[in-house]
Structures are given as structure tokens and as C-alpha cells.
N, C-alpha and C positions, 0 to 999 in steps of 0.2 A: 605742452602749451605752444602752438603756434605763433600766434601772435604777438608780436613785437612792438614795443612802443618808439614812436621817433623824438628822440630827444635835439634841441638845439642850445647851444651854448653860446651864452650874452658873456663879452669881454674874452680877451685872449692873454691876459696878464700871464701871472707865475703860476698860480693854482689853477687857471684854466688849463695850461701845460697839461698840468699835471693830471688835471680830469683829464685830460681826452689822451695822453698816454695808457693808463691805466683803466680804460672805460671797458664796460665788461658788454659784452656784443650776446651773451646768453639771454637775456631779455626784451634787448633795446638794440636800436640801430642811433649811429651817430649822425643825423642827418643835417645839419647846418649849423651856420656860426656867424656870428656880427661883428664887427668892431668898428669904431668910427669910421676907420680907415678903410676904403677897399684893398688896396695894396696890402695893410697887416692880415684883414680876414682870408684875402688870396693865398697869403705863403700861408696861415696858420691851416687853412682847410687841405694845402698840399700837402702840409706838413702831416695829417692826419688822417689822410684822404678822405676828406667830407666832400660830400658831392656839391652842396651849398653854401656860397660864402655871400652877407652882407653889409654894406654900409650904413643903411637905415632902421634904424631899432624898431620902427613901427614894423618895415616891411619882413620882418621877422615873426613877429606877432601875429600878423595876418596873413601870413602861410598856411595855410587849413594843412597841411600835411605834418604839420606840427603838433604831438600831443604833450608834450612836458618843456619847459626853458631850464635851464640849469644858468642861476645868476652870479658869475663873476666880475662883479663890479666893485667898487670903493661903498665903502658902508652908508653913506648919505645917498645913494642911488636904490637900495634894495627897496623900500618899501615903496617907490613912483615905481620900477620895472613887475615886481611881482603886482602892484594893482591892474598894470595895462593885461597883463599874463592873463592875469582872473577874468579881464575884460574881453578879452576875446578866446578864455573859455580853453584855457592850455593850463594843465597844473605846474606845481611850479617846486624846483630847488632850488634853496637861495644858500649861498655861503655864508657862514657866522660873520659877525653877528646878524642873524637873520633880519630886525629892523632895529630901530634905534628907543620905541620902548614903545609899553603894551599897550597901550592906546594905539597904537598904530597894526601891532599884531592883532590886538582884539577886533580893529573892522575890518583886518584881510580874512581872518578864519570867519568870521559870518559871513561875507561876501564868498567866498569858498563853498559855507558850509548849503550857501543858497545856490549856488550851479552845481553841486557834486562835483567838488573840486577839489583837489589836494594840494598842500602846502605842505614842506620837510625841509629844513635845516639839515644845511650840509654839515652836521657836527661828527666826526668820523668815532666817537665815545660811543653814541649811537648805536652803530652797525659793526663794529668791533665785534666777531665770532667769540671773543675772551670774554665781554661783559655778561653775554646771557649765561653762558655753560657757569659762571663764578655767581651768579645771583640765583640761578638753580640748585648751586652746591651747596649755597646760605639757606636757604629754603630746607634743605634735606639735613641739615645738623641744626647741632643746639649749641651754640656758640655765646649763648648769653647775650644780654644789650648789646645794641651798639652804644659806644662809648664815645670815639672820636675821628674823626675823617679832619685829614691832610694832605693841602694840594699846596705845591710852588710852582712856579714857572717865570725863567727869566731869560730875557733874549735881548740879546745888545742890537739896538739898532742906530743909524744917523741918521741924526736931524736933517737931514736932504734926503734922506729913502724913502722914496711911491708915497705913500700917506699915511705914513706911520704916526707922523708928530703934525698931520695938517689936520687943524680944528675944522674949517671948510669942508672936510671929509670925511669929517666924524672920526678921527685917529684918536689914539689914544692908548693906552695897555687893556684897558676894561675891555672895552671890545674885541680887541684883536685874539689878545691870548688869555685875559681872564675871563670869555664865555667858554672856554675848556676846563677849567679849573674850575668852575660853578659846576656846569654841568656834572664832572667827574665826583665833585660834591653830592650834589641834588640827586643823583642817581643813588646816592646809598642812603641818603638820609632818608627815613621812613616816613616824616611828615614836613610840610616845606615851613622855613624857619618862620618864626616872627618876632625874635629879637635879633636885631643886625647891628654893629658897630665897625667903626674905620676908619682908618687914618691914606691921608693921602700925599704926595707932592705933585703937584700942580706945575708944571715947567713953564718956560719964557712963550713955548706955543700956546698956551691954554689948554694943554690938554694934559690926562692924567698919566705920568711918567712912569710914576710908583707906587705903591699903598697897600696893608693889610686889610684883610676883613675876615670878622669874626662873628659864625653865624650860630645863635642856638635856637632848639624845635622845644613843643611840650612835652616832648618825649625825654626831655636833657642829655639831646645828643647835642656836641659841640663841632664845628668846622672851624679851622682855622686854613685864609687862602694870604699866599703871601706873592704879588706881581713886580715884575721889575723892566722896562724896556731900555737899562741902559745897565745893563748886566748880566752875564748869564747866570742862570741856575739851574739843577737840575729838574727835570722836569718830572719828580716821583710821586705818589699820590700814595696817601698808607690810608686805610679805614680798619681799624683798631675795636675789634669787641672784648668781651670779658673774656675769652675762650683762647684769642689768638689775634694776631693782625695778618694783614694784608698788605704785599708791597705790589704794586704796579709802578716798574719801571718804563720811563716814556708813554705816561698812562694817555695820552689822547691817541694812541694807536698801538697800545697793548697786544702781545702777541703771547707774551710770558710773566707770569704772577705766583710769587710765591703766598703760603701759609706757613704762621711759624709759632706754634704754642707756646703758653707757661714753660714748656720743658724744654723749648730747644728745636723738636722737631720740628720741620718743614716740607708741609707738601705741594709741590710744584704744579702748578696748571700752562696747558700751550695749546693753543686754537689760534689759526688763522694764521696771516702773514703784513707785517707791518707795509710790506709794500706793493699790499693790494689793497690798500685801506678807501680808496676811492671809488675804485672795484665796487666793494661791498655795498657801497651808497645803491649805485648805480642798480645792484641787482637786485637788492631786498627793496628800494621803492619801488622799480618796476614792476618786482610781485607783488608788491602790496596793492597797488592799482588795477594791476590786469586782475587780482582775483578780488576785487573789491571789499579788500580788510579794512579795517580801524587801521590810522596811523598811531603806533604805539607809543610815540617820541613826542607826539606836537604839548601832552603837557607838560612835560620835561621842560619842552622849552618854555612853554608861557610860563614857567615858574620864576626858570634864568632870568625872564625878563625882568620881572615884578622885581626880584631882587636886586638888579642892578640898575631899576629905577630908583628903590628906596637908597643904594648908595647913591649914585650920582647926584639926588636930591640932600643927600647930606656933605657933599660936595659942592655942591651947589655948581656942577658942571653941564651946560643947556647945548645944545648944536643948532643950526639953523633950522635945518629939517625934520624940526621934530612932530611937526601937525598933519594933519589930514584931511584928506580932498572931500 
């Protein structure tokens, strides 16, 4: 395959870094970058030697040599940048949480689905080489129901770090690190839940600190997610059938998963490398687009979403930005 797609990347933050460190050049070429700043997008493009550096977000957009934006921004900004993307006809990856809920994602994927467009969530659960070969492996045995999937994740942050705890920006734990721990959910549960329960705390920013959630399907499979952003935890995810469980250690970018039966034994699975987890983004959407596939993830996501609209609504937690154009 020849052809290469040019990607350009909105925001230079810490994840942007980290995209354009680790961006895989077998598909895609890195061709441009924005940030408010000319001065930051100059050294970020030296930094990575992007030929193109800009200050103006439109004038990014309207670079016809552009076919995909990669959106690193603060979470109140993704659903206006991914509309302009759609608007001038560049498909788009946006970082998690991809928008801020599905009223919002439902009129980007029609708006999309009317220019032959793509939309992908930067969820690195996703594109993980560990997840397919491990739901392939389920597929080929008889392991019995599933039973129950568990996800934690807890990461200390201060109250004055980027917009972690800013309501303005949509911060919060749900978003940040509990659309991993859904997702790493929703991906094994066989049918998406519709009984949800949860508890929350609510901190002095308004926004959510900490909270369980407990999700069951008609299938009587159970999830239990437990988030914390002023703690750590480990970050382990187990999905437990009759037959045997499953640990994924460091499950949003799994490299290594064990199986461990009734008896004791356990067989080890390893695919990939945690520290080309962005990598993978990169080259599995660029194939999917060059060779004009189905995206296999976007109802992954519209599931995450629904679901942590119905929490937030029992929350009763709103951000400004939550309407549409």
C-alpha cells in the first residue's frame, strides 16, 4: 500500500508528546501541528520534525493537504474541533473522552456518516494487539458464562494540575480515567448493561473526585468499576467466567494477561508492547481508512457514552458544553 495518510495534531500538551513520539510513520505521515501559540507549535514541530506548525485552528482545517486531525485538547473543546474536522471533510481522532455525551456523539457520527467520514476515539483498550488475540481465544473455548468483570483505577492528582479538577473543562475522574475502565468493561460484556448504580463524591470544584459503579446486562453478567483521582490504585481489570479468570495488569495498555482455572493452572498470553500503545492507534486507523473498513470500535464507544450519561444524570453532574450546533 502506497499511500499514506497525512495526519495533523490539534494541542501539544502531555499526550500530544506522547502521540507524536511514538507515531508510526508505516501508514501516515506527520504533517502539521497547532497550538495557540506559534512559538509552542514552532519548538513542538522541531521537536518532532513536522514540516508544519500553526497558530490558528481554522488554518489547520483548511489545509486541503490534511486528511485526518488527531484532537488533543481539554475535554470541553472535542466535540466544537471534531465538528469543524467533519466540516471541512478530514476524519478525525479525538482523545477520550471523546465528547462529553451522546447527543453530541450521535450528530458527529451522522454528520460523518453523510460525508464518508471517520470518527475514532483515541482509547488505546481499542488497539491493544492483547485484546483481539484474548477475545479470539474466548471464542475458541468453553469457559462457561461470563460471570463478572472488574475494573479499578486510581491516580492522585492536585487540585492545580491542567484540568483535572476544572469543571470549565469538563474534568473530572469519569472522564479522564473512568472511560478506560468502562470501556475495558463494555468490551467483555456480551450485551451493553441496563441496570446501572453508583455512588459518588463530588469535591469543592464540582466535579466528580471519586465513585463506584455497578453495572448488570440481561445476560446476569455483573461489572463492578471503582475510580479515585486523589489516590492511587492499581490499575487491574479481572473478567472472571465459570471456567477461569482473567487478570490484565495495567489493563488500558495490556501487553501481558494471565488465565488461571478452578485448579490453579495458568496460561499466559503477550502480544504487543505497552510502549507503542499509540503507535497502534495510529496504524490500525490508518488502515482502516486507506482500505475503506468498518470502524470496529465507534460502538464501543457510543455504548461508554450512554452509560456515563445515565451515571452523570444520577449525579446530577452537567458542564457547560454540553449542546449542540
Amino acid at each position: 500500500m502506497t499511500k499514506k495518510l497525512n495526519w495533523a495534531i490539534i494541542g501539544t500538551g502531555g499526550i500530544a508528546n506522547e502521540f507524536a513520539s511514538q507515531f508510526d510513520e508505516n501508514f501516515a505521515n506527520l504533517a502539521s501541528v497547532v497550538s495557540r501559540s506559534q512559538t509552542n507549535a514552532d519548538a513542538f514541530a522541531d521537536k518532532y520534525n513536522i514540516p508544519t506548525a500553526y497558530s490558528n485552528y481554522d488554518d489547520i482545517l483548511n489545509d486541503p493537504t490534511i486528511d485526518i486531525v488527531y484532537i488533543a485538547t481539554p475535554h470541553n473543546k472535542h466535540y466544537e474541533y471534531i465538528y469543524k474536522a467533519l466540516s471541512m471533510n478530514k476524519h478525525v481522532c479525538c482523545e477520550k473522552v471523546i465528547v462529553l455525551n451522546n447527543k453530541q456523539l450521535s450528530q458527529l457520527l451522522d454528520m460523518a456518516k453523510a460525508k464518508n467520514l471517520y470518527i475514532f476515539e483515541a482509547m488505546t483498550i481499542h488497539y491493544m494487539p492483547i485484546y483481539s488475540d484474548i477475545k479470539k481465544w474466548i471464542n475458541s473455548q468453553d469457559l462457561g458464562p461470563l460471570k463478572m468483570v472488574q475494573a479499578n483505577f486510581g491516580s492522585f492528582k492536585n487540585y492545580e494540575d491542567r484540568y483535572f479538577f476544572k469543571k470549565d473543562l469538563a474534568g473530572g475522574a469519569l472522564f479522564d480515567i473512568g472511560v478506560y475502565a468502562l470501556n475495558f468493561v463494555r468490551c467483555f460484556l456480551s450485551k451493553q448493561p441496563n441496570d446501572i448504580s453508583t455512588h459518588v463524591v463530588i469535591n469543592e470544584h464540582g466535579v466528580d473526585e471519586s465513585s463506584t459503579i455497578i453495572l448488570k446486562n440481561d445476560n446476569d453478567e455483573l461489572a463492578s468499576i471503582a475510580l479515585t483521582f486523589r489516590a492511587k490504585m492499581p490499575k487491574v481489570g479481572i473478567v472472571a467466567y465459570e471456567e477461569g479468570y482473567f487478570t490484565f495488569n495495567q489493563y488500558p495498555s495490556s501487553d501481558k494477561v494471565t488465565f488461571t482455572t478452578h485448579n490453579g493452572d495458568v496460561k499466559t498470553f503477550e502480544a504487543g508492547s505497552s510502549s507503542k500503545r499509540l503507535s497502534y492507534e495510529v496504524s490500525q486507523i490508518s488502515e482502516i481508512i486507506l482500505k475503506g473498513q468498518n470502524n470496529p470500535y465507534i460502538e464501543l464507544t457510543r455504548d461508554v457514552i450512554e452509560i456515563m450519561d445515565i451515571v452523570r444524570d444520577s449525579w446530577g453532574l452537567e458542564y457547560d458544553d454540553e449542546g449542540i450546533y
